[in-house]
C-alpha positions in Angstrom: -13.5 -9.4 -25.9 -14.6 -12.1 -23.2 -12.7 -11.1 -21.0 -14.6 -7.5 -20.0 -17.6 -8.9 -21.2 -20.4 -8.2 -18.6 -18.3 -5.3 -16.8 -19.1 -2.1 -17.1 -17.2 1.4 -16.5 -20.0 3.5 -16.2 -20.2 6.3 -13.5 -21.1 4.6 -10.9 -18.5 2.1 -11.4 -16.2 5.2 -11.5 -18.0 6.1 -7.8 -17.3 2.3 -6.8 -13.7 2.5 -7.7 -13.1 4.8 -4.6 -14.8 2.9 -2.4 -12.2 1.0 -1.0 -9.2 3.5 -1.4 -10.0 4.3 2.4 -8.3 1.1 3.8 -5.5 1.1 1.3 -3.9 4.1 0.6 -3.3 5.0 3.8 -1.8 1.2 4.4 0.1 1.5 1.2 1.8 4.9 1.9 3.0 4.1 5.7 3.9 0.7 4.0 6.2 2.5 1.6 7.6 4.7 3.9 8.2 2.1 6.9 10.1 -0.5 4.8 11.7 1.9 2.6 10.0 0.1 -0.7 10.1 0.6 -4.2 7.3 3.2 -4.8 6.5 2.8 -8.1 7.1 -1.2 -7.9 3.9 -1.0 -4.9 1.8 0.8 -6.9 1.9 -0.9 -10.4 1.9 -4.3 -8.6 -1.1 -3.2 -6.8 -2.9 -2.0 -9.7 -2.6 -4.9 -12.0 -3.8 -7.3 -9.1 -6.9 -5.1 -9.3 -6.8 -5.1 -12.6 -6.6 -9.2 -13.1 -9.0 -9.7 -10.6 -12.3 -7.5 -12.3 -11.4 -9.3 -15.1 -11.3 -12.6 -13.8 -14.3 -12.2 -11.4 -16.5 -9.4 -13.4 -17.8 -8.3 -10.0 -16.1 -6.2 -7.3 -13.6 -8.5 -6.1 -10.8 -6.0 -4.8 -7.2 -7.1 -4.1 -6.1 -5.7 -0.9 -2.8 -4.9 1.0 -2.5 -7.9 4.2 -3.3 -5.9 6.6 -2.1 -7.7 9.7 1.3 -8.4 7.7 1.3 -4.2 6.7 0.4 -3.3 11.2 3.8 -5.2 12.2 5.9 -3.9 9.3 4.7 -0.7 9.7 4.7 -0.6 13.7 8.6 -2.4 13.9 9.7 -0.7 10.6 10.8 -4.3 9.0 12.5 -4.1 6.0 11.2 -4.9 2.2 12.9 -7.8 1.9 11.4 -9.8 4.6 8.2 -8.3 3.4 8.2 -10.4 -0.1 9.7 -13.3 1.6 6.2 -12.7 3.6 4.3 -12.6 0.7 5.6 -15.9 -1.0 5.6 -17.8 1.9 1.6 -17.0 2.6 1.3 -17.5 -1.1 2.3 -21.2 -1.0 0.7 -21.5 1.8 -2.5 -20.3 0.7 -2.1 -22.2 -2.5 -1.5 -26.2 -0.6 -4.6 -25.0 1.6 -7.1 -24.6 -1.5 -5.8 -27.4 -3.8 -5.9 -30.6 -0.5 -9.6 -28.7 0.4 -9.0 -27.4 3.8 -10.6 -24.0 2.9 -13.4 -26.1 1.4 -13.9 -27.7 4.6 -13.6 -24.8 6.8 -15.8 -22.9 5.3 -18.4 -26.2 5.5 -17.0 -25.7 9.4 -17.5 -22.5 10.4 -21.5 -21.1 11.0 -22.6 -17.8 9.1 -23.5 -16.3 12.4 -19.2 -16.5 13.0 -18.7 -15.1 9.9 -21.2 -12.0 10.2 -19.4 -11.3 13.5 -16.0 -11.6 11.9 -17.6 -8.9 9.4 -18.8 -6.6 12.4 -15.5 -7.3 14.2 -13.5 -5.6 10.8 -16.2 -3.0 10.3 -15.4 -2.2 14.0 -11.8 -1.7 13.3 -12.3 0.3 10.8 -14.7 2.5 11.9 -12.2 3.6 15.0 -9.4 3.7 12.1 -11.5 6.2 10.8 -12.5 8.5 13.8 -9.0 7.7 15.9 -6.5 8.3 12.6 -7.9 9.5 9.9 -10.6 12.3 10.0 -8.0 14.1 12.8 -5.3 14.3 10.4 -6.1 18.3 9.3 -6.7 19.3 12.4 -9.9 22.1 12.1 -9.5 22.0 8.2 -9.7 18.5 8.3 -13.3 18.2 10.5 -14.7 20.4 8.5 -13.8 18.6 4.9 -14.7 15.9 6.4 -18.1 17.0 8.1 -19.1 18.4 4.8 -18.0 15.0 2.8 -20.2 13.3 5.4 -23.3 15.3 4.6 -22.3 15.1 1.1 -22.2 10.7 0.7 -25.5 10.9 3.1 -27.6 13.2 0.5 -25.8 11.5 -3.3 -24.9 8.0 -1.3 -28.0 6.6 -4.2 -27.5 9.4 -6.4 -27.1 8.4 -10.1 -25.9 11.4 -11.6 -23.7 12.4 -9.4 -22.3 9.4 -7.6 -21.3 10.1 -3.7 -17.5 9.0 -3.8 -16.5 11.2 -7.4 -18.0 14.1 -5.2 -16.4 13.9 -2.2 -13.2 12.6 -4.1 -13.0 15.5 -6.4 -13.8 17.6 -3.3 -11.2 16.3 -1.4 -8.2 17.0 -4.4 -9.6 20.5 -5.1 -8.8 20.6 -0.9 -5.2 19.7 -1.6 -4.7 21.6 -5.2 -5.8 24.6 -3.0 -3.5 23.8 0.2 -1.4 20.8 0.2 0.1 20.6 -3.6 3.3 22.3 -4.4 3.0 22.6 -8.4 6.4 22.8 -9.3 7.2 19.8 -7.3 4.2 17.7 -8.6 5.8 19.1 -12.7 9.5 18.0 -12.1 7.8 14.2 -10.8 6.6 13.3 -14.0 8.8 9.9 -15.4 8.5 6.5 -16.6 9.1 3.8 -13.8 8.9 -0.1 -14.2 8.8 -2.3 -11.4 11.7 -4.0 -9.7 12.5 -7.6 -10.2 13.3 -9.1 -7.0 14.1 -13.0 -6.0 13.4 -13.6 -2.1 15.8 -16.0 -0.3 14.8 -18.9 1.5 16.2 -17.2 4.4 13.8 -14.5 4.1 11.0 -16.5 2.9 11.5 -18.6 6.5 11.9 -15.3 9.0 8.7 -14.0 6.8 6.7 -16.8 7.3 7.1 -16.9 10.8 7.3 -13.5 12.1 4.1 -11.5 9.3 2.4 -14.7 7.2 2.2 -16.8 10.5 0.1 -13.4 12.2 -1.6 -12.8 9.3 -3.4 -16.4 8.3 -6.1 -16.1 10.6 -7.3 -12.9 9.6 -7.0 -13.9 6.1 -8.9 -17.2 6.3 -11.6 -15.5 8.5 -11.7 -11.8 6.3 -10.6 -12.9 2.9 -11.2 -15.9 2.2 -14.7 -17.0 4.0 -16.4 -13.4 4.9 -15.4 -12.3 0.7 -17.1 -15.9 -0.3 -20.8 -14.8 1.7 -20.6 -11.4 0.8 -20.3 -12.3 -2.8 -23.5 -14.5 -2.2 -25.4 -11.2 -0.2 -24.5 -8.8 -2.8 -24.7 -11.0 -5.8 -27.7 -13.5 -5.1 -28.4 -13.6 -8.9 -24.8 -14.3 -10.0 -22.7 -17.8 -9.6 -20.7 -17.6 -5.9 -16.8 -17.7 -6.5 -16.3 -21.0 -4.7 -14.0 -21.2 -1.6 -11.2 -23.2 -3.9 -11.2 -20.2 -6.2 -11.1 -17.3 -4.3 -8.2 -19.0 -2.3 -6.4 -20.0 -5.4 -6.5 -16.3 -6.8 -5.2 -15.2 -3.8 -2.3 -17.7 -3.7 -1.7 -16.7 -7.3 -1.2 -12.8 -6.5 1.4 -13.7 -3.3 3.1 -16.0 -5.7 3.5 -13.3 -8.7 3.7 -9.7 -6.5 7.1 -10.5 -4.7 9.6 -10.9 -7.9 8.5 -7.5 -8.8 8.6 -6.0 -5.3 5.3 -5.8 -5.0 3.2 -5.9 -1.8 1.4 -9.0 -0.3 -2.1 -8.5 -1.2 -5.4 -10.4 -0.6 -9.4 -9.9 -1.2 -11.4 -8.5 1.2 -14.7 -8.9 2.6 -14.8 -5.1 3.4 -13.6 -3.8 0.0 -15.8 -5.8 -2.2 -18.7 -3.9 0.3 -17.1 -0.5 0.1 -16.8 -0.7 -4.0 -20.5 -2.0 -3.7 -21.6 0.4 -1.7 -20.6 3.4 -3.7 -22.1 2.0 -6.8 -19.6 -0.8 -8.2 -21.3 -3.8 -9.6 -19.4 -5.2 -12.0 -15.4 -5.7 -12.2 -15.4 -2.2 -14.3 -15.2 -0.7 -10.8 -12.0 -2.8 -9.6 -10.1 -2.5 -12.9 -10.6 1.3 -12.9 -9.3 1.7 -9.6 -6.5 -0.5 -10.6 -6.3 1.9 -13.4 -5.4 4.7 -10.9 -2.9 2.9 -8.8 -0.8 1.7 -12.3 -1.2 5.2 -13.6 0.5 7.0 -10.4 3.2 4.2 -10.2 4.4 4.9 -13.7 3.9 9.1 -13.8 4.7 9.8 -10.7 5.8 6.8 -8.5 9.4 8.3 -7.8 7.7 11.3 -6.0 5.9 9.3 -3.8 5.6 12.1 -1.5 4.1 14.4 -3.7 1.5 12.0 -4.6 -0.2 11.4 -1.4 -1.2 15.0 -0.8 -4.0 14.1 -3.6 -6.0 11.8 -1.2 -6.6 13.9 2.0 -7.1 11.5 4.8 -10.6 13.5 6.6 -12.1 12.0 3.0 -10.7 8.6 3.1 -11.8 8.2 6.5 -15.2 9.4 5.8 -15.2 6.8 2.8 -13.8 4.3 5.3 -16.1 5.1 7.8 -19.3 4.5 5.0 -17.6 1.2 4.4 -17.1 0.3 8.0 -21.2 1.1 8.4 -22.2 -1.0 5.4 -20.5 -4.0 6.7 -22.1 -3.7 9.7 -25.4 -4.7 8.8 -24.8 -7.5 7.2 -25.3 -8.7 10.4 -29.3 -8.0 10.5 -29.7 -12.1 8.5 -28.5 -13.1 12.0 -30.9 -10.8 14.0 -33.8 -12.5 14.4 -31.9 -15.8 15.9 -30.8 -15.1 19.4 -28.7 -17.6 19.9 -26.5 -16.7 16.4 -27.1 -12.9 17.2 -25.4 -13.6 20.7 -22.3 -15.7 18.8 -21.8 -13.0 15.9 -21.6 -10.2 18.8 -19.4 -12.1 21.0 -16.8 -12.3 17.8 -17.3 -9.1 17.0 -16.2 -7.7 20.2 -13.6 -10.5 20.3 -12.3 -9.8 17.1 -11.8 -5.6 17.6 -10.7 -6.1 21.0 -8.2 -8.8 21.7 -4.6 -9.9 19.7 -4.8 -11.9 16.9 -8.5 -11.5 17.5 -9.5 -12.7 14.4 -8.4 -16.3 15.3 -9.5 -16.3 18.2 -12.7 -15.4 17.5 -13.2 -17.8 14.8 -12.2 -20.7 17.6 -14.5 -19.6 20.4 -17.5 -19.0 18.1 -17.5 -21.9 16.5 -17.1 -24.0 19.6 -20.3 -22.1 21.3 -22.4 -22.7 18.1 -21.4 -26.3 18.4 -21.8 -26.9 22.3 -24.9 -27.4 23.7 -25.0 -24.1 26.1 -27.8 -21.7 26.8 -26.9 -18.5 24.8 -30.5 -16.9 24.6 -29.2 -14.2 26.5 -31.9 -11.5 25.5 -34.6 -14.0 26.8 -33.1 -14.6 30.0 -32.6 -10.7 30.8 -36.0 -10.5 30.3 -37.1 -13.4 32.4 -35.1 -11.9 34.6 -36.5 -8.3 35.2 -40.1 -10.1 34.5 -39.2 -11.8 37.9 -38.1 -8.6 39.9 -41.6 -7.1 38.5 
């Protein structure tokens, strides 16, 4: 069939799949719980956006949950409604930006050396999501499964027999069939579930647009849409680049679709196309089998929600997370040997982990710096600087 030709699910596809489960699950679940949302709606939704998207881009392209739009529903417990009014609003939005060219001419805009400290800024984030959240979460138990998965994705990280993330993913479910899982609990949640159909108002599509897609545009222009288009070039030099127009289309296309099925707004992702790269994923085999995953709990088992997440202890999603976080990183090193664009990326970096709607902001001050003509050689003039006091 064309449309899995050229993807594979071998096992280090089947490694890849985990590598972005990290950032989502954990989003997903607090999602789910915070607005009170359809469980098994979530996960089927979420799956067969993975799912559409391997097929469509037979590389790594992950759909991911908005992550600025899942922080302020999460942190002010907003409800599931405004949530999918969110999520059509940022899809029409998304959609008028791609088809009048204004992603096109951002991304003609913009200077790499922005875009790689964009990257840094996210892998930044997620590095401290890792060591501040996630790794804590089983207190002694949970340093230890995690100190062990560490060593464990260091030694098999280019391991082809046995890929790093099935290790430390099976490792991390025999951790909860041995201490979290209660059995009869996980038996009696077996069902069938369908998702939800849902039709948002305009009044919700309207308090959604400007109170999570408003917030949640900059990160997705800088992270989604413009960092996922050069890390498809870095990864895939050999392959044709998804061009700004279709990336931004796609993701217009899953806002416009998960809502009337109560599904959550979702987007690509710089970082998770790395993280199912970095683990092994090369083709869209490692996308649709994670998909796979999500669309399988949804069905079995989404009405036990609950029971579910014990499966994915967080000490190993963190650890996963914090692997992804690294690799992300040093994409910066194309940037290194030009101080002036080393100086920009870092500054947006720092800009982007540290200040609100950082993102933006970052994007705006490092483009106007690469633009200006100012002095940012910064390295040289500390050295001419201590040369002097010498």
């Amino acid at each position: 069939m064309k449309l899995f030709e050229g993807i594979k699910f071998n096992r280090q596809e089947w490694a890849g799949a985990f590598g972005d489960i990290g950032t989502d699950f954990p989003l997903i679940v607090a999602m789910i719980l915070a607005a009170d949302l359809h469980a098994p709606s979530v996960l089927i939704l979420f799956g067969s956006m993975q799912v559409l998207t391997g097929m469509v881009y037979k590389m790594p392209m992950p759909a991911q949950p908005l992550k600025a739009m899942a922080t302020l529903v999460i942190a002010q417990q907003l409800d599931g409604e405004l949530l999918f009014g969110a999520g059509l609003a940022i899809g029409v939005v998304m959609l008028v930006f791609s088809l009048t060219g204004l992603l096109a001419w951002l991304a003609r805009m913009i200077p790499k050396s922005v875009i790689r400290g964009i990257q840094v800024g996210l892998g930044i984030t997620l590095a401290l999501l890792a060591f501040k959240d996630y790794i804590p979460a089983e207190q002694i138990g949970g340093y230890w499964l995690a100190g062990i998965s560490f060593v464990l994705i260091l030694l098999l990280l280019d391991h082809k027999k046995f890929p790093a993330a099935l290790v430390v993913i099976v490792l991390g479910l025999g951790y909860a069939l041995l201490f979290k899982l209660d059995y009869t609990q996980l038996g009696a949640s077996i069902g069938i579930e369908t998702p939800k159909f849902y039709v948002p108002t305009m009044d919700t599509i309207w308090m959604g647009f400007l109170l999570l897609a408003l917030p949640q545009i900059p990160l997705s222009l800088g992270n989604s849409i413009l960092a996922t288009k050069q890390v498809s070039q870095d990864l895939f030099p050999d392959r044709p680049t998804p061009s700004i127009k279709k990336i931004g289309i796609s993701y217009a296309l899953m806002n416009l679709i998960n809502p009337f099925l109560s599904g959550i707004p979702t987007c690509h992702g710089a970082g998770g196309m790395v993280g199912h790269y970095t683990f092994g994923g090369r083709t869209g085999g490692s996308v649709i089998l994670y998909g796979g995953l999500f669309i399988f709990l949804g069905v079995f088992f989404g009405e036990n929600f609950q029971t579910v997440i014990q499966v994915f202890p967080l000490p190993v999603l963190g650890v996963i997370l914090l692997f992804e976080s690294l690799a992300l990183m040093l994409l910066i090193r194309d940037v290194t040997q030009d101080s002036r664009g080393l100086v920009i990326a870092l500054l947006v970096a720092i800009i982007a982990a540290g200040l609100p709607f950082g993102f933006l902001v970052g994007i705006v001050v490092g483009t106007l710096l690469y633009y200006l003509p100012i002095k940012l050689n910064v390295l040289q003039i500390i050295g001419t600087r201590k040369a002097g006091k010498n």
